[in-house]
Structures are given as structure tokens and as C-alpha cells.
N, C-alpha and C positions, 0 to 999 in steps of 0.2 A: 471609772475603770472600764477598761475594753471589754466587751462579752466574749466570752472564749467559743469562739465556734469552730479550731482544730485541735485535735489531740493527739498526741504520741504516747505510747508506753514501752517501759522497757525492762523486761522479765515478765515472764509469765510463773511462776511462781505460786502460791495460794494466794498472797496478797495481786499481785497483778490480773491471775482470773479475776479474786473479788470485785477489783476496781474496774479491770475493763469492759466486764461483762454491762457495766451500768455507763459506759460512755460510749453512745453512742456515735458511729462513726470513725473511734480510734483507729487509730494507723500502729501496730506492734515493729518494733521494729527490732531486728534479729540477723544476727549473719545467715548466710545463703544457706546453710547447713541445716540451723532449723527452723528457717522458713519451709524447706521442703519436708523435713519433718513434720513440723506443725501443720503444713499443707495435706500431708497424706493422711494423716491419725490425728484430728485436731486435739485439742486437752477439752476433759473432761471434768464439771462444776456443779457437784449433787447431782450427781447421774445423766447430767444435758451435755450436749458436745455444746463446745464453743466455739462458733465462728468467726474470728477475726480478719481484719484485713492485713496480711504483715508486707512489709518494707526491710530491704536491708540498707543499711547507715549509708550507701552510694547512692540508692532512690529515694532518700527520702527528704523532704520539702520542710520547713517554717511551717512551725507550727504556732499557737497561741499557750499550748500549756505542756509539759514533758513529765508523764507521774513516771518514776525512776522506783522500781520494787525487785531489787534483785542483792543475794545474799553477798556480805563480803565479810563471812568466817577467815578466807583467808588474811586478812590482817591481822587476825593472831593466834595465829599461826597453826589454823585449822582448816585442812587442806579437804574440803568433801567430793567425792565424788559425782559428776551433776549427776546420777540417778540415785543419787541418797534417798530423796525424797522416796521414790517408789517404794526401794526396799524397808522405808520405815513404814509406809503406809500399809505393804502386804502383811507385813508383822502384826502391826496394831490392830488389823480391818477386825480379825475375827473376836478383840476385846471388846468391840462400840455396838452396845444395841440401839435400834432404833429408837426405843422410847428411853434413851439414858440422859441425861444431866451432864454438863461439863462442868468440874468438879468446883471452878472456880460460880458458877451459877449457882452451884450448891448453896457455896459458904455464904453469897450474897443473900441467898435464902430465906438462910437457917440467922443472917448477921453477925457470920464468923469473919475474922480478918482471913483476906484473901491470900494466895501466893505472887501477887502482882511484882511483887517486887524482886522475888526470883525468878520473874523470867523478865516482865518488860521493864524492869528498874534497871538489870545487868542490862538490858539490850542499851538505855538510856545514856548510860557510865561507857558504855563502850564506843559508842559510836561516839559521844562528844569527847571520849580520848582521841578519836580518828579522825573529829572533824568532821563527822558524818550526819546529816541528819535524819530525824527521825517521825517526820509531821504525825503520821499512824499511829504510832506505838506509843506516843508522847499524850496523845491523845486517849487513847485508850487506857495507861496509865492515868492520866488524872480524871478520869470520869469515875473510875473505880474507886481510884483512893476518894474521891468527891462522895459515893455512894457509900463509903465504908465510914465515914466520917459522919455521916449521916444518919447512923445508925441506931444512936440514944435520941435521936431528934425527936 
């Protein structure tokens, strides 16, 4: 197999920060709009600005590898607006304390069954209705059920 020595991504997103933050050299690639966006106010990852390089879909070059992270609610038939994000995260900031647990680490814990399946099971069912897929979440999903499984062991 060829080593992958370019990369593209497309969404920045929480999963797309996540992943691009760790590949180096990625190229983000984004209409002209927010490229200058993300150019003036880059996004922000646990408090660090992130610096990317971005490209719009007419600049940009072959690459070896394309990680594709961006939502598509609207297939059924859930139309968000793209700063949804924000306004969920202003809502939520002031419930998260710094020394808290996410709820789902809890149960892994304590070796309760997890909510795995209401959120990344539906995301699973959904996208393989669409066609869509899902390498992250699929992943995520079985390492959990793998660790919940494991639990009389």
C-alpha cells in the first residue's frame, strides 16, 4: 500500500477539528466564504486556535487520502442551521465543569450498559439507509459495545 503523504479534509465540524488537528499538513477545503471566515477567526479546539491550511474545491490538487466529516441531517429531513452548533454549545457551556465525567464514561465505569445505541446505533441505521458511511462512529460504536461486553469478564 502507498504511504499517504497528502491529505484533504472536508468539514470542520468537532469531528473534522478532531482529525485535522492530528494530520499534519492537511489541506481543509471549503467554499471561498469560509475560507475567509476560517481565515479571519480560525476555529477553536480545547481552547487552542487551529491553524489550517484551507483550499477552495477550484485550488485544490490530488490528494492521497480525503477524510469527509461534515453533517448531512438534511436527509431526513432536518434542516439545521450551520451555526446550530454554536447556539448548542452557548446553552450547554455553563452545565460542563471542568472536573466532570461524560456520562457515557460514567456507565463504562460503574459497568452499566451504555447509551451507545441511542445515539451512535441511530447514527449507524441512518446513514446505511442513505448510503452513507460512517468509519468513526462505527468504530466508536464497537469498541464500546466490545468494552460493555466485557464487563463479567
Amino acid at each position: 500500500m502507498k504511504k499517504i503523504e497528502t491529505s484533504a479534509l472536508i468539514g470542520l465540524g468537532a469531528l473534522g477539528i478532531l482529525f485535522g488537528r492530528k494530520m499534519p499538513g492537511v489541506k481543509v477545503i471549503a467554499d471561498a466564504e469560509r475560507v475567509a471566515r476560517y481565515s479571519a477567526q480560525p476555529v477553536v479546539c480545547n481552547g487552542k486556535e487551529c491553524h489550517f491550511d484551507y483550499v477552495t474545491p477550484e485550488q485544490g490538487q490530488p490528494v492521497d487520502l480525503v477524510l469527509v466529516a461534515v453533517k448531512a441531517t438534511v436527509l431526513e429531513g432536518v434542516g439545521l442551521p450551520a451555526d446550530n452548533h454554536k447556539a448548542f454549545l452557548e446553552s450547554m457551556a455553563p452545565a460542563f465543569k471542568p472536573d466532570g465525567m461524560p456520562s457515557m464514561r460514567q456507565d463504562v465505569l460503574a459497568k452499566r450498559p451504555t447509551e451507545v445505541e441511542q445515539f451512535a446505533g441511530v447514527v449507524r441505521r441512518l446513514a446505511q439507509k442513505h448510503g452513507m458511511p460512517t468509519p468513526a462512529n462505527d468504530l466508536f460504536y464497537e469498541k464500546i459495545r466490545e468494552i460493555e461486553a466485557n464487563y463479567n469478564k
